[in-house]
C-alpha positions in Angstrom: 0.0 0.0 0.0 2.7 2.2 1.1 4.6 1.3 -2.2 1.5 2.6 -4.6 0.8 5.9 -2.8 4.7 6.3 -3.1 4.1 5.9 -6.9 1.0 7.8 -7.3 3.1 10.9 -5.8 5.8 10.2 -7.9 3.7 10.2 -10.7 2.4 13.6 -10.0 5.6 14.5 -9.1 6.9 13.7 -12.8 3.6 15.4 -14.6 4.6 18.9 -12.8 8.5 18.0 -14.1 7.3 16.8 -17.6 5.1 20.1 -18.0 7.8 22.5 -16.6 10.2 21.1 -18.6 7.9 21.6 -22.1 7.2 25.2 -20.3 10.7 26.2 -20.1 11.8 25.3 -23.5 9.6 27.2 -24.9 9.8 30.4 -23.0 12.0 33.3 -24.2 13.3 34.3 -21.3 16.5 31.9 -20.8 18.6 35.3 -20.4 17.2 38.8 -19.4 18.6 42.2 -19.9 17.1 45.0 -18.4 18.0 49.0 -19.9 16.3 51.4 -18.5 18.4 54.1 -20.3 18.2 57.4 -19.4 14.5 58.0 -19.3 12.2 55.7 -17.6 9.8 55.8 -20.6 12.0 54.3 -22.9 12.9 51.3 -20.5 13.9 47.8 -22.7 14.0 44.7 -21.3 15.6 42.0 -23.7 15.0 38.4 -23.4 17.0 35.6 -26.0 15.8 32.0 -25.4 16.2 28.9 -27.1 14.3 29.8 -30.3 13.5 33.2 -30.8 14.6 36.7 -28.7 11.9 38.7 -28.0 11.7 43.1 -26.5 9.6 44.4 -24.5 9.1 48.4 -24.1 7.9 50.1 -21.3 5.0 51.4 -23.4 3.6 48.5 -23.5 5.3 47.2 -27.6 6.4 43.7 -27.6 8.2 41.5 -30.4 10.1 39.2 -30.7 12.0 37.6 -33.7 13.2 33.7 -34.5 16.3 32.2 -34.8 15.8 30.3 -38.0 19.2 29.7 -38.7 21.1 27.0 -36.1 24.4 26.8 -37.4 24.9 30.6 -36.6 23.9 29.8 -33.0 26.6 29.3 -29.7 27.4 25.4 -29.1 25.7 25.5 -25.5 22.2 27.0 -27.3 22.4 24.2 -29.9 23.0 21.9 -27.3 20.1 22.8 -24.6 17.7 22.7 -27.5 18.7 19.0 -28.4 18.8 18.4 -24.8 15.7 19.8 -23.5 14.0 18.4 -26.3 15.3 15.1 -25.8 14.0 15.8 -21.5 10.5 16.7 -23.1 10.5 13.1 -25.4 12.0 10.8 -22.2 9.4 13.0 -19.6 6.5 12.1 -22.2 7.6 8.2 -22.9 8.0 7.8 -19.0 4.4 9.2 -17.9 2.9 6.7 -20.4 5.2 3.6 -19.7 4.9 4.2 -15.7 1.0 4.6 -15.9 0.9 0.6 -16.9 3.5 -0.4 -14.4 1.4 1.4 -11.6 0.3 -0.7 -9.2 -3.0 1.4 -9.5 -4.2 0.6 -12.6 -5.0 -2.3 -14.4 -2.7 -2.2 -17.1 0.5 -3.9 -17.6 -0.1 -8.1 -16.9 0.7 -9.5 -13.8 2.9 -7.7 -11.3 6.1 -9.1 -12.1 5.8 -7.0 -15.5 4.2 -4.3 -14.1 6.9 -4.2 -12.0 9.3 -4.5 -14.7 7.4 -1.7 -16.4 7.7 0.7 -13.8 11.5 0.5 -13.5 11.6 1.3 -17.2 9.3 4.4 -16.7 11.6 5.8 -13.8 14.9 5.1 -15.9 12.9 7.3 -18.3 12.7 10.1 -16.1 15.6 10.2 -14.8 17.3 10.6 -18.3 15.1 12.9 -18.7 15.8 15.0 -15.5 19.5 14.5 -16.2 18.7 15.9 -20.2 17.5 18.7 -18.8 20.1 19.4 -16.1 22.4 19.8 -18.8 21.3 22.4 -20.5 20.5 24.7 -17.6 24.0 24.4 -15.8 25.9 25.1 -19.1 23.4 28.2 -19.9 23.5 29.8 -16.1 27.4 29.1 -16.7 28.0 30.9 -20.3 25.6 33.5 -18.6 27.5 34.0 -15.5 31.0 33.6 -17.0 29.6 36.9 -19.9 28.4 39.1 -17.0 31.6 38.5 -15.1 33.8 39.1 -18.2 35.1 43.1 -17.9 35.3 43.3 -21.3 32.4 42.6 -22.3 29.8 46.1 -22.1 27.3 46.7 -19.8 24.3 46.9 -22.0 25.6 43.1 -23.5 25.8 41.7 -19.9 22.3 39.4 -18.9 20.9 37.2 -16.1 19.3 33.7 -15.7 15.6 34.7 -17.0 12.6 32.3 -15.3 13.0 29.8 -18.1 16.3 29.0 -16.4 14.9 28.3 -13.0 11.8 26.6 -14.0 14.1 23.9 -16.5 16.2 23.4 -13.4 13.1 22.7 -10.8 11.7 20.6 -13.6 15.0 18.4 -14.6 14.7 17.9 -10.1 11.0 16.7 -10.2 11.8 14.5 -13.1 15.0 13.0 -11.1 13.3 12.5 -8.2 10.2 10.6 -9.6 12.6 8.4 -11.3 14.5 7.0 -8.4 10.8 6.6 -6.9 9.7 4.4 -9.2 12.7 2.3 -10.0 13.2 2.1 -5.8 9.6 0.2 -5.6 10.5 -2.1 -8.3 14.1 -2.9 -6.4 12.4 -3.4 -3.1 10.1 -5.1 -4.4 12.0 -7.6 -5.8 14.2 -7.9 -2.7 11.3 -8.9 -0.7 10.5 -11.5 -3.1 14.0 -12.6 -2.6 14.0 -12.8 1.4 10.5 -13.8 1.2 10.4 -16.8 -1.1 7.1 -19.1 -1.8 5.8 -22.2 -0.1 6.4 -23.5 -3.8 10.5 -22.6 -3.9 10.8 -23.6 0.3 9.3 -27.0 -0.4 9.8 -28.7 -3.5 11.0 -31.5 -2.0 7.9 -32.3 0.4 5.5 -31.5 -2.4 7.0 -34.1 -4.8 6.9 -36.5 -1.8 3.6 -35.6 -1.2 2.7 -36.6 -5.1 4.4 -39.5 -5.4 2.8 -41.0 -1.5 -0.5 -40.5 -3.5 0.6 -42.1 -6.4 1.1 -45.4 -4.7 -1.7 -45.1 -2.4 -3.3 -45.4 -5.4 -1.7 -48.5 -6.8 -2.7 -50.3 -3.5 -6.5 -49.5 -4.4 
């Protein structure tokens, strides 16, 4: 009982990291820059993500533009997007493989499969969180290691935007519901292994048993 509750949060657990990490890939705000200039009125904030950079005046203007080409972009952007979409795939796969190796629904076969199932789901999800770890700790670093640079200007400097923090909470909840699910198939399978049947205790007693009856019979 305790085992299925334990999945049913980390299923939940792994919805929340599965829809934060499609949220954060497609936000525009992986990197923020904020100008407010000299005037108030004509305050910029600029916000480059993973496929398009996008302005936003203080008057209330906003528009942003795509990055169609990929071979002009950095390594580390070409990167998180293969990455985070890769998270967003393994999130997806997991979700539907672990719903049949739930112990709360009737899909899946017996529970030795279902079992089996459910460790396949959380490996899903923890590739997943770990696909979208990636990304995020090599963006925050390019954009620390840019603001930190001297040479480069103040108005090309930028910060971790939301997208950042939200694919980093995400790539967490995915991680987390993985090693949930692939724990409750391993101690699972332990306690089959201290615990073994009447069948695999006695084998000897039951063919004894058989063969008694057998030749009670004969005498018949």
């Amino acid at each position: 009982m305790a085992s299925a509750v334990l999945q049913i949060f980390a299923f939940i657990v792994a919805l929340l990291g599965a829809f934060g990490a499609i949220t954060a890939t497609l936000l525009p705000n992986w990197k923020v820059n904020a100008d407010t200039g000299a005037n108030i009125i004509t305050a910029i904030t600029q916000m480059q993500g993973l496929w398009m950079d996008c302005t936003w005046f203080s008057t209330g203007m906003f528009s942003c533009t795509l990055k169609y080409s990929i071979l002009s972009l950095p390594v580390y952007i070409q990167t998180a997007r293969t990455t985070m979409v890769l998270s967003c795939i393994l999130s997806t796969f997991g979700i539907c493989i672990s719903t049949a190796g739930m112990k709360c629904t009737r899909l899946g076969g017996d529970r030795e499969t279902k079992s089996q199932t459910s460790f396949v789901g959380g490996v899903c999800f923890i590739l997943a969180g770990i696909c979208g770890l990636i990304p995020t700790s090599w963006y925050t670093r390019e954009i620390i290691s840019s603001f930190l640079d001297p040479s480069v200007p103040d108005s090309s400097k930028h910060e971790p935007g939301g997208a950042v923090y939200t694919g980093f909470i995400s790539a967490g909840f995915l991680f987390i519901a993985g090693v949930v699910f692939c724990m409750s198939c391993v101690k699972k399978q332990q306690e089959e292994w201290n615990c073994p049947t009447k069948n695999q205790l006695y084998p000897a007693m039951q063919a004894s048993e058989n063969s008694a009856g057998y030749n009670l019979q004969d005498y018949v």
